[in-house]
C-alpha positions, 0 to 999 in steps of 0.5 A, spaced: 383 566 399 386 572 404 393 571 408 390 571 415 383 569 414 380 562 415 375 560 414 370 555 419 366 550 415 360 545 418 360 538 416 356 539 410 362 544 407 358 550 408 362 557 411 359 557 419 365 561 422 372 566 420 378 566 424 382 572 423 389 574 424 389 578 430 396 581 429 395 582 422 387 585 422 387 587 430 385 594 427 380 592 423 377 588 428 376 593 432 372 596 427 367 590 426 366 590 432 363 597 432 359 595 426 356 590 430 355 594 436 351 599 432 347 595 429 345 591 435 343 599 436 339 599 431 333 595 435 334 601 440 329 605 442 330 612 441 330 619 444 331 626 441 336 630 444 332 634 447 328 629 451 335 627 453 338 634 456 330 634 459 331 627 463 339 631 465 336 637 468 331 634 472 336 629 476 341 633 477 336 639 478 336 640 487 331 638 491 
């Protein structure tokens, strides 16, 4: 076990969920966060660079 980690279980013993020591691993939390972000991301549709300066050019190109 890891000081400052718990872990959840359901009826049938089996992990479901962690509980972690915010003042101990708030930092790291941060970082699972941004992992989770990212690969949510993942599923994203994509646009090249240029694409994206194109689309930024046109609105704010005058009319």
């Amino acid at each position: 076990m890891i000081e400052g980690v718990q872990y959840v279980t359901n009826p049938a013993g089996e992990p479901v969920a962690v509980q972690i020591d915010l003042q101990r691993y708030g930092s790291l939390w941060e970082d699972f966060c941004d992992i989770i972000i990212a690969e949510e991301r993942k599923k994203e549709t994509h646009s090249s660079w240029e694409d994206v300066k194109k689309r930024l050019n046109k609105k704010s190109a005058p009319k």
